[in-house]
C-alpha positions in Angstrom: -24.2 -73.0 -3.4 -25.4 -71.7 -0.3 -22.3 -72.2 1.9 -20.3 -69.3 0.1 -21.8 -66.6 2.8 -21.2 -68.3 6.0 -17.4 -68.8 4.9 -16.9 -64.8 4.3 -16.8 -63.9 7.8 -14.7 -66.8 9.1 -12.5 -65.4 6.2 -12.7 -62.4 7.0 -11.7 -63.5 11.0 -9.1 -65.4 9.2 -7.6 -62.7 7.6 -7.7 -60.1 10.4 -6.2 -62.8 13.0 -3.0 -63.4 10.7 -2.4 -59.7 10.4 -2.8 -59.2 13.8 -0.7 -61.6 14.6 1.8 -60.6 12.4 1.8 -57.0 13.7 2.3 -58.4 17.7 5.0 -60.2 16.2 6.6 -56.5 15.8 6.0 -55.8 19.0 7.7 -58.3 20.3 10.8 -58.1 17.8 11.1 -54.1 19.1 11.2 -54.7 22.9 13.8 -57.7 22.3 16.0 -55.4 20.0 15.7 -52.3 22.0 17.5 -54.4 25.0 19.8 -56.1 22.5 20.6 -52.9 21.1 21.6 -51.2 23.9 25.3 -52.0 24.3 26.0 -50.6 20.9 24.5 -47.7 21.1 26.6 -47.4 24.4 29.3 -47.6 22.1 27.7 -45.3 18.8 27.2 -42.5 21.1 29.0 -42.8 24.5 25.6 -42.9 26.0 25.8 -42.5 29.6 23.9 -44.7 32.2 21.2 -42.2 32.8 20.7 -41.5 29.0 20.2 -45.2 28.3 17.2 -45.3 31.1 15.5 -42.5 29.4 16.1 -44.7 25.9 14.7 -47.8 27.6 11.4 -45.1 29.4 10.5 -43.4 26.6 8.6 -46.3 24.2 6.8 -47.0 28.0 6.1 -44.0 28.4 4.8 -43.2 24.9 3.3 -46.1 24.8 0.8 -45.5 27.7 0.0 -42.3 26.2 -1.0 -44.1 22.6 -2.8 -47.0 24.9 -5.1 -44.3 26.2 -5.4 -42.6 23.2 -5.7 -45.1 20.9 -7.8 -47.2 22.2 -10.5 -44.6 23.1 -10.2 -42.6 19.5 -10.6 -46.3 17.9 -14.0 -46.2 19.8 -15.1 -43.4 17.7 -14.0 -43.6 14.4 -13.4 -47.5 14.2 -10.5 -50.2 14.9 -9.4 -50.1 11.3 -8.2 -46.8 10.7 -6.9 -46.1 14.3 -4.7 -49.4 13.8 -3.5 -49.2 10.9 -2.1 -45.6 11.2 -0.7 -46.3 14.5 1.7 -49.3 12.6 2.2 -46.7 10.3 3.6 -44.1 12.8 5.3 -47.5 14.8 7.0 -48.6 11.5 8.3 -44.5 10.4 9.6 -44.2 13.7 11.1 -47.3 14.3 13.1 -46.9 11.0 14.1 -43.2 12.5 15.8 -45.5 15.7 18.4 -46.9 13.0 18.9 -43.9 10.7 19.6 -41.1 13.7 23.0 -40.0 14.8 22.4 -38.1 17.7 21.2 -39.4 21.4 18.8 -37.1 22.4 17.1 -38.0 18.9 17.2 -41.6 19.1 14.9 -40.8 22.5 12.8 -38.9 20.8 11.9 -41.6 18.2 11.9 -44.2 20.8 9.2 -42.0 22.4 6.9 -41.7 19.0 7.9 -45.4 17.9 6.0 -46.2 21.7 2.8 -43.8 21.2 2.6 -45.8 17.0 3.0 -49.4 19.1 0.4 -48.1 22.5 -1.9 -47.3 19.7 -1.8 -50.6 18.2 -1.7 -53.0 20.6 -5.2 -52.4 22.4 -7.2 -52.2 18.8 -5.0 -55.9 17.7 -6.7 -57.1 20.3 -10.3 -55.1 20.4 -10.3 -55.8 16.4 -10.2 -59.5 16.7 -12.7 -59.8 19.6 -15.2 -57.7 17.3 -14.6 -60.2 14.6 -14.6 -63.3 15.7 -17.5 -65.3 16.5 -18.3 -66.0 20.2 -17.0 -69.5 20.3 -13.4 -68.7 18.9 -13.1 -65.3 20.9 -10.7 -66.3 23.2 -8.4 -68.7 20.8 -8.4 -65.8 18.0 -7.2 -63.5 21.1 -4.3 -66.0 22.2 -3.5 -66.5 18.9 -2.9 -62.4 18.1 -1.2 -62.5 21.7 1.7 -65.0 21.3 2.7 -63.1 18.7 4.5 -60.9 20.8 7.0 -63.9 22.2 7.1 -65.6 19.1 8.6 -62.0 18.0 10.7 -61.4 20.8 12.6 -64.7 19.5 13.1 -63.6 15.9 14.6 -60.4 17.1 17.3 -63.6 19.1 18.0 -65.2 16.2 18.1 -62.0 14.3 21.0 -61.0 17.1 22.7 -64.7 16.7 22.6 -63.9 12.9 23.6 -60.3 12.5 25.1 -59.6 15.5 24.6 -57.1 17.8 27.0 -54.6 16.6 24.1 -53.8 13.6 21.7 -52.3 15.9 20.7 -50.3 13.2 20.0 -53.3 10.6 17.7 -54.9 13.6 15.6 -51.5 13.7 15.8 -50.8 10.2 14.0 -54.6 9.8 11.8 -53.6 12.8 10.4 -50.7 11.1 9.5 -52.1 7.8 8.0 -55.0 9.3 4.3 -52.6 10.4 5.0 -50.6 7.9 4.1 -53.4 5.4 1.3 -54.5 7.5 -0.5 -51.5 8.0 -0.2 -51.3 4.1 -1.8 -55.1 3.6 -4.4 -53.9 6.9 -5.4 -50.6 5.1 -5.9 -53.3 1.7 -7.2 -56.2 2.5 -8.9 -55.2 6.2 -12.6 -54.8 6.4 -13.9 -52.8 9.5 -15.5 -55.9 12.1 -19.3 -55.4 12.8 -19.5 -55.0 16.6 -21.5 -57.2 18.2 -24.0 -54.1 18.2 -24.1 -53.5 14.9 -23.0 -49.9 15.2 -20.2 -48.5 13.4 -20.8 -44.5 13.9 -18.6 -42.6 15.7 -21.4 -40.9 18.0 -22.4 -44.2 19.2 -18.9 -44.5 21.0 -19.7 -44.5 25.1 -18.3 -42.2 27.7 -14.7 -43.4 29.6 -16.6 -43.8 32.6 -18.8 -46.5 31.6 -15.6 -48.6 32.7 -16.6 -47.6 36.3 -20.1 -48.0 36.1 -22.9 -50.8 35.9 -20.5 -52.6 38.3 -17.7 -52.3 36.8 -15.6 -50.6 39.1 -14.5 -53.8 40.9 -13.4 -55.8 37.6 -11.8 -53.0 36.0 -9.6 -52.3 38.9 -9.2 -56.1 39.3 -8.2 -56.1 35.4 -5.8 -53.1 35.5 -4.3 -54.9 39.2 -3.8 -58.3 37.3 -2.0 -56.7 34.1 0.3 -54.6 36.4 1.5 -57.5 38.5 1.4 -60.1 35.3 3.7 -57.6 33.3 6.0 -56.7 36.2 6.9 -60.5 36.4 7.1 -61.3 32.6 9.1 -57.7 32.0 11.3 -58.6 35.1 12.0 -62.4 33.4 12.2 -61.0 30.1 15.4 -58.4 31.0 17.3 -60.3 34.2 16.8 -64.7 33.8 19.8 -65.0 31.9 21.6 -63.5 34.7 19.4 -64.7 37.7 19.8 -68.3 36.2 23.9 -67.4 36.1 23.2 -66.7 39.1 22.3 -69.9 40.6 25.2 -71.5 38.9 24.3 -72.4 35.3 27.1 -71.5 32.4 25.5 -68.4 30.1 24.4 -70.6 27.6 22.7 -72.5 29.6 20.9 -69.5 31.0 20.0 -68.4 27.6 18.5 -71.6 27.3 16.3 -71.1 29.6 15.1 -67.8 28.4 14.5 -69.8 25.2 11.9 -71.9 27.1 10.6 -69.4 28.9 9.6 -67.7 25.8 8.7 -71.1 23.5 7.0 -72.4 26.3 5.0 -68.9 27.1 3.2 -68.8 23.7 2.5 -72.3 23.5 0.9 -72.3 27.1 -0.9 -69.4 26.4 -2.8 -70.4 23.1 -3.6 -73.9 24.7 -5.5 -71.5 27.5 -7.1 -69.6 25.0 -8.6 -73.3 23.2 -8.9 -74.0 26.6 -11.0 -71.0 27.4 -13.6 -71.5 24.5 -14.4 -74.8 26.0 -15.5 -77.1 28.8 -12.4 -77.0 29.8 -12.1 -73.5 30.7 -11.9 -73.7 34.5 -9.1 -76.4 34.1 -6.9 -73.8 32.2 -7.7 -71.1 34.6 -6.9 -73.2 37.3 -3.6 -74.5 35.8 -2.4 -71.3 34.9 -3.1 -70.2 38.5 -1.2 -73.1 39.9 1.7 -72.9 37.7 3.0 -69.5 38.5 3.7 -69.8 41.9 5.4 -73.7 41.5 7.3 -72.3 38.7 8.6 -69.3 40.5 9.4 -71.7 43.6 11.2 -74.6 41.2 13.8 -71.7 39.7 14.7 -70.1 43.2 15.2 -73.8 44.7 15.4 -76.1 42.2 18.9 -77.5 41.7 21.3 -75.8 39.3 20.6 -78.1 36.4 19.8 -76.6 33.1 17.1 -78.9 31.9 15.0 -78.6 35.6 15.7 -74.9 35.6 15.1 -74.6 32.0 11.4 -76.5 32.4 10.9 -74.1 35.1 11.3 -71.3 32.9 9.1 -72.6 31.1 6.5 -73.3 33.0 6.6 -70.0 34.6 6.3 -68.2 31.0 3.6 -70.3 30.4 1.8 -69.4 33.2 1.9 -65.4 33.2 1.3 -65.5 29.8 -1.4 -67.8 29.9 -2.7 -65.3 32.8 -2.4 -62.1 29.9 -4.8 -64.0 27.7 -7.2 -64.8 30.7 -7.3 -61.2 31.9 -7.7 -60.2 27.7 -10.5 -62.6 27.8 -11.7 -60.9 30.8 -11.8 -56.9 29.5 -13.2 -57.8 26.7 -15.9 -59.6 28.1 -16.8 -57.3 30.7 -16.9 -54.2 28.6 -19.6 -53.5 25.8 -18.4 -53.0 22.1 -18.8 -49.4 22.8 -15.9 -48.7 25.3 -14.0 -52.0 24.5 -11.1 -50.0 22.7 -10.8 -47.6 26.0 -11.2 -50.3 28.1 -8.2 -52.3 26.4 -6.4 -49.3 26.1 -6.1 -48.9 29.7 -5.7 -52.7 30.9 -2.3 -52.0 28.2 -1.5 -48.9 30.0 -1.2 -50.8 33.1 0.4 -53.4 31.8 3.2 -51.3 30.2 3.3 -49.7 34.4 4.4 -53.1 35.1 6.4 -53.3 32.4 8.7 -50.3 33.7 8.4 -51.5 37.7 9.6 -55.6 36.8 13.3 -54.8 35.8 13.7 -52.1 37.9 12.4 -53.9 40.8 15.1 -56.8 39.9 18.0 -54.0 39.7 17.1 -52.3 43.3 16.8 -56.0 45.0 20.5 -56.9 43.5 21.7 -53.9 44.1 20.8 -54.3 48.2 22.5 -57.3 47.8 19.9 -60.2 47.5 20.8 -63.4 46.4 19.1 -64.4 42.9 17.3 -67.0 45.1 15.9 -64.3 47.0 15.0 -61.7 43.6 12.8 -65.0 42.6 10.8 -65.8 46.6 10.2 -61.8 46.8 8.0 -62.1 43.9 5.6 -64.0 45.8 3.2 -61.4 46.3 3.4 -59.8 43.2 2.3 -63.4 42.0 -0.4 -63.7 44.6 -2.1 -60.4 43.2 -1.9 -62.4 39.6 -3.4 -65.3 41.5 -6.3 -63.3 42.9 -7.1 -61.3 40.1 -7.6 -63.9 37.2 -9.2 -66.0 40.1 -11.7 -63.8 40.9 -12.6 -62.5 37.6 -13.1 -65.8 36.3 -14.2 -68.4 39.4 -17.2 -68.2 39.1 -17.9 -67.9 35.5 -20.6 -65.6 36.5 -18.3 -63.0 38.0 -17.3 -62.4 34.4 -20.8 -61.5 33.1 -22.0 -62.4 30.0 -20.2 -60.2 27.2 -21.8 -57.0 27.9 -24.4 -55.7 25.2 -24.0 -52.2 23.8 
């Protein structure tokens, strides 16, 4: 009779994790269909190649701006309400991508479908720090996490199904998706207690707390580690099918590969995160670490055999996701309850940076005429500053700090 109390807030955790999960899920399930949709739109509207890079800049671009924004406002007035109106706005506008008939319009909406999703995606994460005890932190993070990949492949199987002439069906599916969860948050959601105990929007610190009480060095080590994480995954994410035709394997073979990329990402990425919570901690940061540049190595050299290349893929989504949850673990950990929304907010902004740089950094290097080989060994240093970010932040343990009080 007394253990009905302790089981509220584990399901209360339990309840916020799912939805959170559920609403990376969309996020994934967008960025897959806006590339899948791409070719017929090309057709729908005759867009040219420089109106198709402003549809694929605009959700960036907005969603940096709802990063920023979000993630500071949810500060002040609470992760509830500034989530749960960003899906709303991210579900509206998402539904506006499949109902407009004019090109200049369907940028617009791509724009306002990325300021809904910025403003999401730093408070999924913030929401289920704040509510989940210290012992689970980092699993409950991975968990909300992989939902993004495990999204990215129902929007595959979605194509496989529907086929990619119904670009409009995919968005019209992608919109009603976080429109439904921010209905069930706005329900059955109850606002986390911080670990301060504050709710009240004057109690919200000042941006520049992410600066100060040495802070400077992890937050820049943070932002520098979500860049350079992102500009790999987004470059993987948009060109391994056709690196991996590349190197000689038939195009379902490559898009096997991308399969295991992705599978393999989200399962390497919540074993981190269990990892994280336990003794084993500096065993998963220390895989992860390893993994990135083998993997990277294996698909520029390996032989052109679909299971090694495919494993490869794997491995190598493993690792920079796994790296993702490590640096998530890492910004919320170093800053207090009070700025933890801002502070998210701009590790996301920086990671959506990288998101633009990684296929356009792929496009430039084929276009000067490297080899896919090549593409894949230049990446070395972009994967060194992964290396040396995560390792820093979190060898020792200490350089972390404990989770910073408010």
């Amino acid at each position: 009779m007394t253990q009905a109390a302790p089981s509220a807030p584990a399901r209360g955790t339990s309840i916020a994790v799912a939805l959170c999960f559920a609403a990376a899920m969309c996020e994934g399930l967008d960025v897959q269909t806006a590339g899948v949709a791409a070719a017929g739109i090309r057709g729908a509207f005759h867009a040219t190649p420089g109106e198709l890079g402003w549809f694929f800049a605009a959700a960036n671009l907005g969603l940096i701006a709802g990063a920023l924004v979000g993630g500071r406002l949810a500060d002040r007035i609470g992760r509830k309400p500034v989530l749960t109106v960003s899906l709303l706005v991210f579900g509206a506008c998402s539904l506006l991508n499949g109902l407009t008939g004019d090109m200049t319009l369907l940028t617009a909406a791509r724009l306002l479908t990325g300021l809904g999703l910025g403003g999401a995606m730093p408070n999924l994460i913030a929401l289920v720090a704040d509510a989940a005890g210290e012992r689970s932190r980092n699993a409950v993070i991975a968990t909300t996490y992989i939902g993004m990949p495990v999204g990215g492949t129902g929007a595959s199987l979605l194509v496989l199904a529907l086929g990619a002439e119904h670009w409009r069906l995919l968005f019209l599916i992608g919109g009603a998706a976080p429109l439904a969860i921010g209905l069930l948050l706005a329900l059955c959601l109850r606002e986390p207690t911080r670990p301060d105990g504050v709710l009240a929007p004057r109690e919200a610190g000042d941006f520049a707390e992410l600066f100060t009480e040495g802070r400077l060095a992890r937050t820049l080590a943070i932002w520098t580690g979500f860049f350079a994480a992102a500009l790999v995954l987004h470059l993987m994410l948009n060109w391994l099918p056709l690196l991996m035709q590349g190197r000689g394997l038939a195009k379902a073979d490559a898009a096997a590969a991308q399969v295991a990329f992705n599978l393999m990402g989200a399962a390497g990425a919540l074993i981190t995160g269990l990892s994280l919570d336990s003794r084993l901690r500096r065993v998963g940061v220390v895989a992860c670490l390893a993994a990135i540049p083998l993997a990277l190595l294996l698909l520029a050299e390996a032989p052109a055999e679909v299971v090694g290349l495919s494993l490869a893929a794997g491995l190598l989504g493993a690792g920079v996701l796994a790296a993702n949850v490590i640096l998530y673990s890492a910004a919320g950990d170093c800053y207090p309850a009070r700025v933890r929304g801002a502070g998210l907010g701009a590790a996301v902004g920086a990671t959506r940076l990288g998101a633009l740089a990684g296929p356009a950094v792929a496009g430039v290097l084929l276009t000067a005429g490297r080899s896919p080989a090549e593409v894949l060994t230049s990446l070395l240093p972009v994967v060194l500053a992964v290396v040396l970010s995560v390792g820093w932040l979190n060898w020792p343990r200490r350089a972390l700090g404990a989770p910073a009080a408010a």
